[in-house]
N, C-alpha and C positions, 0 to 999 in steps of 0.2 A: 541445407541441413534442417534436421526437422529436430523435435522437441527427444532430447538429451537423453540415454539408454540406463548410459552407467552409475547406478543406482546411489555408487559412494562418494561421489563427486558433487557439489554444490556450485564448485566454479572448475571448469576445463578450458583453456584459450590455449590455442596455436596461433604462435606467429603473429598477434595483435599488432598492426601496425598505426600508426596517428600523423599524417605529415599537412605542416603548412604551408604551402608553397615547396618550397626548399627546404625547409628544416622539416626535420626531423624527429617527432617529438616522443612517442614511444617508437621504439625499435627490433620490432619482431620476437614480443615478448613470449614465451610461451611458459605455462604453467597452471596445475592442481591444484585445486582447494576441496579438503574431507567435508563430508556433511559433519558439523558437528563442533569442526576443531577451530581456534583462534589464531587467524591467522595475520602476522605484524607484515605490511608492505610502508618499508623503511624506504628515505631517499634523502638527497636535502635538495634546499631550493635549485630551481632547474632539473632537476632528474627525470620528472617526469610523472609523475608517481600522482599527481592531480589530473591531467588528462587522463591518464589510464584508467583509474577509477571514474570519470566519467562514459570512456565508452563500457564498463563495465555495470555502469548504474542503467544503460538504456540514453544517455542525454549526451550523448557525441557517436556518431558513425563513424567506424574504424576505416581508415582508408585500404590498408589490409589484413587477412587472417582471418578468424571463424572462433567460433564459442560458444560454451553457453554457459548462462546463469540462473542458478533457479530449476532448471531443466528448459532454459527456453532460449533459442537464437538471438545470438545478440544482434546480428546484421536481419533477422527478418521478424521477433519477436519484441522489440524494443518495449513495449506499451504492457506486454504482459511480465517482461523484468521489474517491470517498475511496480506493478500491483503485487510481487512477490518476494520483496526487496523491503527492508528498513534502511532509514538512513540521517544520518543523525551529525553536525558538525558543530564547530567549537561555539558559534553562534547560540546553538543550541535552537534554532527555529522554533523559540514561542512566542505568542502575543501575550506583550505584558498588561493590556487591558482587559482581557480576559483572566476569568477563575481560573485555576487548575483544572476543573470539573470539563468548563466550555471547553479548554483545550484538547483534554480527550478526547470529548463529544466532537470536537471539528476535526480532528487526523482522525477518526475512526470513519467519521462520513465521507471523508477524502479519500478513505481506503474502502470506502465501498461496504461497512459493515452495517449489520440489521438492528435497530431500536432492541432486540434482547441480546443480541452480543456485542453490542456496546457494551450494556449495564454488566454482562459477565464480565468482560474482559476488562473493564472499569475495575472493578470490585476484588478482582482477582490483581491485579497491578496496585491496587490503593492497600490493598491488606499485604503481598509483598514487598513494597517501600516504605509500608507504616507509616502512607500519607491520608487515610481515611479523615483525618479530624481537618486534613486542609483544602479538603473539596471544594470550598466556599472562597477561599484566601484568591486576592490576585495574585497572578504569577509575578507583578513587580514587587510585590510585598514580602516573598517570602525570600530565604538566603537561595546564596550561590549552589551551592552542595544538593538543596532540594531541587531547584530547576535544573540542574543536569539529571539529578534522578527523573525527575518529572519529563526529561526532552526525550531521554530512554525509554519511558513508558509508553509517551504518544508514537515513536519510531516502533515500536515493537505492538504496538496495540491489536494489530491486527495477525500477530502470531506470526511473521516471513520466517521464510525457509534461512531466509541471511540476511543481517544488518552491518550495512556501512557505515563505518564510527571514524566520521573524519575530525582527525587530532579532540576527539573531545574531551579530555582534560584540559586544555588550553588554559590558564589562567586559573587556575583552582588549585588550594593548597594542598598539600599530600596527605594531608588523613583524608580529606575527602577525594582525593585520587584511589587511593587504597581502597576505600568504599565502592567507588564505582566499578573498579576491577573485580569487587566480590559479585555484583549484577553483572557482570560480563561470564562470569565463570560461572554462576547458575543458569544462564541463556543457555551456554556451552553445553551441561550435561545437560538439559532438556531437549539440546540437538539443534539446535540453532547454529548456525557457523556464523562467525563474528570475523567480521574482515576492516581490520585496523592500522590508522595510519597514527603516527604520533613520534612529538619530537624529543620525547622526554625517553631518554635510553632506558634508564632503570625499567620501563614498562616493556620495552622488548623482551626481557629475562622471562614474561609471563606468559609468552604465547608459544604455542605447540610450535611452530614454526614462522621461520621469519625471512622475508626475501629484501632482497639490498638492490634499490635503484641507483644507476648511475650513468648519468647521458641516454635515457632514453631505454637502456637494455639492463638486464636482471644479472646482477654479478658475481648475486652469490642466493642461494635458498637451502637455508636447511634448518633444524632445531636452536633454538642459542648454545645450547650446550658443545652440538659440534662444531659449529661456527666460531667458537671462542677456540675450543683445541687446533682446528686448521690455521686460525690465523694468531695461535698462541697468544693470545689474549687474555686477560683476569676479568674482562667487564665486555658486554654492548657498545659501551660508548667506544672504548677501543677499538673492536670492529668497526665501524663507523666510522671512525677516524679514519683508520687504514686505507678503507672503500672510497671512501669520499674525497680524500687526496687527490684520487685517478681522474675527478671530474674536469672536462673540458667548459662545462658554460653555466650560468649563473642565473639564466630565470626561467620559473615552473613554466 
Protein backbone atom coordinates (compact mmCIF):
# COMPACT_ATOMS: atom_id res chain seq x y z
CA UNK A 1 0.00 0.00 0.00
CA UNK A 2 1.31 3.24 -0.82
CA UNK A 3 0.61 6.88 0.36
CA UNK A 4 -3.46 7.15 1.06
CA UNK A 5 -5.87 8.48 -2.04
CA UNK A 6 -9.01 9.35 -0.04
CA UNK A 7 -8.67 12.74 0.42
CA UNK A 8 -11.36 12.89 3.50
CA UNK A 9 -9.99 10.37 5.65
CA UNK A 10 -7.13 11.39 8.14
CA UNK A 11 -7.23 7.77 9.71
CA UNK A 12 -8.51 4.54 7.48
CA UNK A 13 -7.54 1.02 9.24
CA UNK A 14 -8.86 -2.38 8.28
CA UNK A 15 -8.62 -5.24 10.29
CA UNK A 16 -5.55 -3.75 12.67
CA UNK A 17 -4.65 -6.64 14.37
CA UNK A 18 -1.87 -6.54 17.69
CA UNK A 19 -1.04 -10.15 19.23
CA UNK A 20 1.44 -11.27 22.04
CA UNK A 21 2.14 -14.39 21.79
CA UNK A 22 -1.36 -15.75 22.45
CA UNK A 23 -3.19 -13.02 23.50
CA UNK A 24 -4.77 -10.99 21.68
CA UNK A 25 -4.64 -7.51 22.25
CA UNK A 26 -6.32 -5.32 19.48
CA UNK A 27 -8.66 -7.58 17.47
CA UNK A 28 -9.22 -6.82 13.86
CA UNK A 29 -10.27 -3.45 14.31
CA UNK A 30 -11.42 -1.53 11.48
CA UNK A 31 -12.32 2.06 11.21
CA UNK A 32 -12.54 6.02 9.67
CA UNK A 33 -11.43 8.96 10.92
CA UNK A 34 -12.70 12.74 9.00
CA UNK A 35 -9.97 15.16 8.38
CA UNK A 36 -11.10 17.54 10.68
CA UNK A 37 -13.31 15.93 13.15
CA UNK A 38 -12.78 14.95 17.03
CA UNK A 39 -12.75 11.76 17.33
CA UNK A 40 -13.34 10.08 21.32
CA UNK A 41 -11.57 6.23 21.19
CA UNK A 42 -13.27 5.17 24.56
CA UNK A 43 -12.22 1.62 26.46
CA UNK A 44 -11.41 0.79 30.02
CA UNK A 45 -8.28 -0.79 31.34
CA UNK A 46 -7.65 -3.88 29.30
CA UNK A 47 -9.58 -3.01 26.15
CA UNK A 48 -7.03 -2.27 24.21
CA UNK A 49 -7.28 1.06 23.16
CA UNK A 50 -3.30 1.85 24.36
CA UNK A 51 -1.72 -0.53 21.94
CA UNK A 52 -3.98 0.40 19.21
CA UNK A 53 -2.96 3.99 19.46
CA UNK A 54 0.38 2.99 19.52
CA UNK A 55 0.39 1.09 16.28
CA UNK A 56 -1.53 4.12 15.00
CA UNK A 57 1.14 6.60 16.26
CA UNK A 58 4.10 4.63 13.96
CA UNK A 59 5.72 2.97 17.44
CA UNK A 60 4.31 -0.79 17.48
CA UNK A 61 3.89 -2.85 14.14
CA UNK A 62 0.55 -4.40 13.72
CA UNK A 63 0.74 -8.06 13.48
CA UNK A 64 -2.18 -7.74 11.08
CA UNK A 65 -4.35 -5.37 8.76
CA UNK A 66 -3.26 -2.25 6.84
CA UNK A 67 -3.84 1.59 7.12
CA UNK A 68 -3.00 4.76 7.03
CA UNK A 69 -2.42 7.72 8.96
CA UNK A 70 -1.76 11.08 7.94
CA UNK A 71 -1.87 9.80 4.20
CA UNK A 72 0.96 7.41 5.10
CA UNK A 73 1.25 3.31 5.64
CA UNK A 74 1.37 2.39 8.81
CA UNK A 75 3.11 -1.11 8.05
CA UNK A 76 5.66 0.66 5.59
CA UNK A 77 5.61 4.47 6.43
CA UNK A 78 6.06 4.50 10.17
CA UNK A 79 8.78 7.33 10.58
CA UNK A 80 6.84 9.64 8.22
CA UNK A 81 3.46 8.95 10.72
CA UNK A 82 5.31 10.25 13.13
CA UNK A 83 6.71 13.53 11.57
CA UNK A 84 2.94 14.09 10.76
CA UNK A 85 1.32 13.40 13.79
CA UNK A 86 1.00 15.40 17.30
CA UNK A 87 0.89 13.68 20.28
CA UNK A 88 0.44 14.81 23.63
CA UNK A 89 -0.27 12.58 27.10
CA UNK A 90 -1.54 13.13 30.57
CA UNK A 91 2.33 13.58 31.52
CA UNK A 92 2.09 16.29 29.31
CA UNK A 93 5.88 15.58 27.98
CA UNK A 94 7.77 18.73 29.30
CA UNK A 95 11.03 19.60 30.82
CA UNK A 96 10.41 21.35 33.87
CA UNK A 97 13.90 22.88 33.79
CA UNK A 98 13.44 24.59 30.84
CA UNK A 99 11.49 28.00 29.81
CA UNK A 100 8.34 27.71 28.07
CA UNK A 101 10.16 29.36 25.22
CA UNK A 102 13.19 26.34 25.15
CA UNK A 103 10.44 24.04 25.06
CA UNK A 104 8.99 25.15 21.86
CA UNK A 105 12.23 25.75 20.53
CA UNK A 106 13.13 21.86 21.40
CA UNK A 107 9.61 20.00 20.00
CA UNK A 108 9.90 22.42 17.00
CA UNK A 109 13.76 21.11 16.29
CA UNK A 110 12.49 17.75 17.01
CA UNK A 111 9.93 18.13 14.49
CA UNK A 112 12.37 19.18 12.00
CA UNK A 113 11.27 23.12 11.85
CA UNK A 114 13.23 26.05 10.23
CA UNK A 115 14.80 28.97 12.80
CA UNK A 116 11.74 31.46 10.98
CA UNK A 117 9.11 28.98 11.60
CA UNK A 118 9.83 28.25 14.71
CA UNK A 119 9.54 31.99 15.71
CA UNK A 120 6.15 32.04 13.41
CA UNK A 121 4.65 29.21 14.83
CA UNK A 122 6.05 30.45 18.45
CA UNK A 123 4.36 33.55 18.21
CA UNK A 124 1.27 32.52 16.59
CA UNK A 125 0.70 29.69 19.64
CA UNK A 126 1.95 32.29 22.49
CA UNK A 127 -0.68 35.03 21.11
CA UNK A 128 -3.36 32.15 20.84
CA UNK A 129 -2.97 30.74 24.67
CA UNK A 130 -2.12 34.46 25.73
CA UNK A 131 1.11 33.02 26.92
CA UNK A 132 3.41 35.66 25.45
CA UNK A 133 4.35 37.41 28.92
CA UNK A 134 5.47 33.78 29.99
CA UNK A 135 8.15 32.94 27.36
CA UNK A 136 10.81 33.48 30.00
CA UNK A 137 8.91 31.46 33.02
CA UNK A 138 10.03 27.76 33.76
CA UNK A 139 7.81 25.36 32.97
CA UNK A 140 8.00 24.13 36.85
CA UNK A 141 6.97 27.41 37.91
CA UNK A 142 3.94 28.12 36.19
CA UNK A 143 0.25 26.29 37.13
CA UNK A 144 -1.22 23.13 35.92
CA UNK A 145 -3.91 24.69 33.43
CA UNK A 146 -0.80 26.55 31.59
CA UNK A 147 1.44 23.54 31.01
CA UNK A 148 -1.21 21.50 29.55
CA UNK A 149 -1.89 24.47 27.29
CA UNK A 150 1.76 24.85 26.84
CA UNK A 151 2.09 20.58 26.17
CA UNK A 152 -0.79 21.39 23.36
CA UNK A 153 1.27 23.94 21.82
CA UNK A 154 4.69 22.14 21.63
CA UNK A 155 2.50 18.84 20.27
CA UNK A 156 0.92 20.99 17.54
CA UNK A 157 3.94 23.32 16.92
CA UNK A 158 4.59 22.07 13.89
CA UNK A 159 1.04 22.25 12.35
CA UNK A 160 0.07 17.89 12.02
CA UNK A 161 -2.47 16.75 9.97
CA UNK A 162 -3.70 14.87 13.50
CA UNK A 163 -2.85 15.09 17.10
CA UNK A 164 -2.97 12.18 19.61
CA UNK A 165 -4.27 13.46 23.06
CA UNK A 166 -3.91 10.66 25.27
CA UNK A 167 -6.25 11.03 28.41
CA UNK A 168 -4.87 14.76 28.69
CA UNK A 169 -7.04 16.12 31.19
CA UNK A 170 -5.83 13.64 33.72
CA UNK A 171 -5.70 15.23 36.90
CA UNK A 172 -6.84 18.78 36.06
CA UNK A 173 -9.82 20.48 37.51
CA UNK A 174 -12.86 21.12 35.26
CA UNK A 175 -12.65 24.74 34.48
CA UNK A 176 -9.40 24.06 33.23
CA UNK A 177 -10.66 20.94 31.47
CA UNK A 178 -13.41 23.09 29.83
CA UNK A 179 -10.58 25.38 28.54
CA UNK A 180 -8.64 22.94 26.99
CA UNK A 181 -11.57 21.52 25.11
CA UNK A 182 -12.03 25.10 23.68
CA UNK A 183 -8.18 24.47 22.12
CA UNK A 184 -9.39 21.25 21.02
CA UNK A 185 -12.32 22.67 19.10
CA UNK A 186 -10.33 25.57 17.52
CA UNK A 187 -7.74 22.83 16.18
CA UNK A 188 -10.99 21.03 14.85
CA UNK A 189 -12.19 23.98 12.66
CA UNK A 190 -8.82 24.75 11.41
CA UNK A 191 -8.95 21.07 10.29
CA UNK A 192 -6.88 19.33 12.50
CA UNK A 193 -8.42 15.95 13.50
CA UNK A 194 -8.07 15.37 17.08
CA UNK A 195 -7.96 11.87 18.03
CA UNK A 196 -8.75 11.27 21.79
CA UNK A 197 -8.71 9.05 24.59
CA UNK A 198 -10.09 9.99 28.00
CA UNK A 199 -11.61 8.69 31.14
CA UNK A 200 -13.72 11.36 32.08
CA UNK A 201 -17.30 10.48 30.31
CA UNK A 202 -18.74 14.06 30.52
CA UNK A 203 -15.96 14.79 27.62
CA UNK A 204 -17.14 12.05 25.22
CA UNK A 205 -20.56 14.20 24.78
CA UNK A 206 -17.92 16.71 22.90
CA UNK A 207 -16.64 14.62 20.23
CA UNK A 208 -18.07 14.27 16.64
CA UNK A 209 -17.84 10.77 17.16
CA UNK A 210 -16.94 8.26 19.67
CA UNK A 211 -15.87 4.50 19.31
CA UNK A 212 -16.10 1.95 22.49
CA UNK A 213 -13.30 -0.53 23.07
CA UNK A 214 -13.94 -3.83 24.49
CA UNK A 215 -11.60 -6.91 24.64
CA UNK A 216 -9.57 -5.97 21.92
CA UNK A 217 -12.48 -5.25 19.21
CA UNK A 218 -14.72 -1.81 18.55
CA UNK A 219 -18.25 -2.48 19.93
CA UNK A 220 -19.77 0.11 19.24
CA UNK A 221 -18.88 3.77 16.97
CA UNK A 222 -20.97 6.27 16.28
CA UNK A 223 -21.92 10.14 17.40
CA UNK A 224 -22.86 10.38 21.36
CA UNK A 225 -26.15 11.41 20.49
CA UNK A 226 -26.95 8.06 18.65
CA UNK A 227 -25.08 6.03 20.88
CA UNK A 228 -27.23 7.24 23.94
CA UNK A 229 -30.65 6.66 21.93
CA UNK A 230 -29.39 2.77 20.81
CA UNK A 231 -28.36 1.95 24.13
CA UNK A 232 -31.40 4.26 25.76
CA UNK A 233 -29.19 5.98 27.76
CA UNK A 234 -29.30 9.81 29.46
CA UNK A 235 -25.49 10.08 29.67
CA UNK A 236 -21.88 8.62 28.22
CA UNK A 237 -21.02 7.31 31.35
CA UNK A 238 -24.04 4.96 30.92
CA UNK A 239 -23.05 3.75 27.68
CA UNK A 240 -19.82 2.85 29.19
CA UNK A 241 -21.15 1.21 31.73
CA UNK A 242 -23.42 -0.95 29.57
CA UNK A 243 -20.09 -1.64 27.13
CA UNK A 244 -17.86 -2.23 29.57
CA UNK A 245 -19.79 -4.90 31.61
CA UNK A 246 -19.31 -7.24 28.48
CA UNK A 247 -15.43 -6.99 29.23
CA UNK A 248 -13.65 -10.38 29.71
CA UNK A 249 -9.90 -9.14 31.11
CA UNK A 250 -8.54 -6.54 32.95
CA UNK A 251 -5.04 -5.15 31.64
CA UNK A 252 -4.26 -2.56 28.75
Amino acid sequence: MTQHTDTDKAISIKGLTKRFGSFTAVDGITFDVSKGEIFGFLGANGAGKTTAMRMLCGLSVPTAGDGTVAGYDILTQPELIKRHIGYMSQKFSLYEELTVDQNLRLFATIYGLSSSRTAERSAALYAELEMTDMRRALVRDIPTGWRQKLAFAAATIHDPAIVFLDEPTGGVDPVTRRRFWELIYRASSRGMTVFVTTHYLDEAEYCHRISMMVDGRIVALDSPEALKKKYNAATMDEVFRILASRAQRSDD
